[in-house]
N, C-alpha and C positions, 0 to 999 in steps of 0.2 A: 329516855322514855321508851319504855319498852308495847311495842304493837302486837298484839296478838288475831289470829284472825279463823275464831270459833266457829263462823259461819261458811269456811273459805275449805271445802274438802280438797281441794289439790295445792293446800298450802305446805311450803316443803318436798311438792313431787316436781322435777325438772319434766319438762318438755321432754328432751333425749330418754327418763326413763317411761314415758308413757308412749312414745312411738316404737322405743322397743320391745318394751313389754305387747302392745297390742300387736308389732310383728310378730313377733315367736308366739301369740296365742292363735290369731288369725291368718298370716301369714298375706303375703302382699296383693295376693290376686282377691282374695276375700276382703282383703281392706279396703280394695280402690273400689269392690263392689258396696262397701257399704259405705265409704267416705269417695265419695266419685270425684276425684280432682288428678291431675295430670300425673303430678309427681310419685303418684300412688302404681299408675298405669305403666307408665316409659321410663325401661331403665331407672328403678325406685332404688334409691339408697337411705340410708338414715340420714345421711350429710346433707342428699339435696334434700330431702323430707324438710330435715331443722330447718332449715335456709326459707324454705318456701312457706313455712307454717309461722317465721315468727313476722315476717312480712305481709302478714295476708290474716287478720285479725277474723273475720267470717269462717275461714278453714280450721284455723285453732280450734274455736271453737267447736266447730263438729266433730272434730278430735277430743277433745274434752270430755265432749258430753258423751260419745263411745266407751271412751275410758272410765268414765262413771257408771254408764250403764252397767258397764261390764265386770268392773272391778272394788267397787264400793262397796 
């Protein structure tokens, strides 16, 4: 049975491509300005980024919703 999901606009986009993409648009200092959480601020990587955003269901989200605003 095959699922589709019409209503789902970050269906098919991985996590890793929307922290990088919002890096190389925003760039890290502008991010943690507008996504205010640590891993954005201290010593930001993509690595720790994924690690902390898949852990932390509230920060994804405001990730998300950045990436949508920005990129839909």
């Amino acid at each position: 049975m095959t699922h589709t999901q019409k209503n789902n606009p970050l269906h098919g986009i991985t996590l890793e491509h929307i922290v990088t993409r919002l890096v190389a648009h925003y760039g890290w200092d502008e991010l943690a300005r507008a996504v205010d959480i640590n891993c954005f601020r201290n010593d930001p990587s993509i690595k720790s980024s994924l690690k902390f955003l898949r852990k932390t269901p509230w920060a994804r989200t405001k990730v998300e919703a950045l990436y949508l605003a920005g990129f839909d």
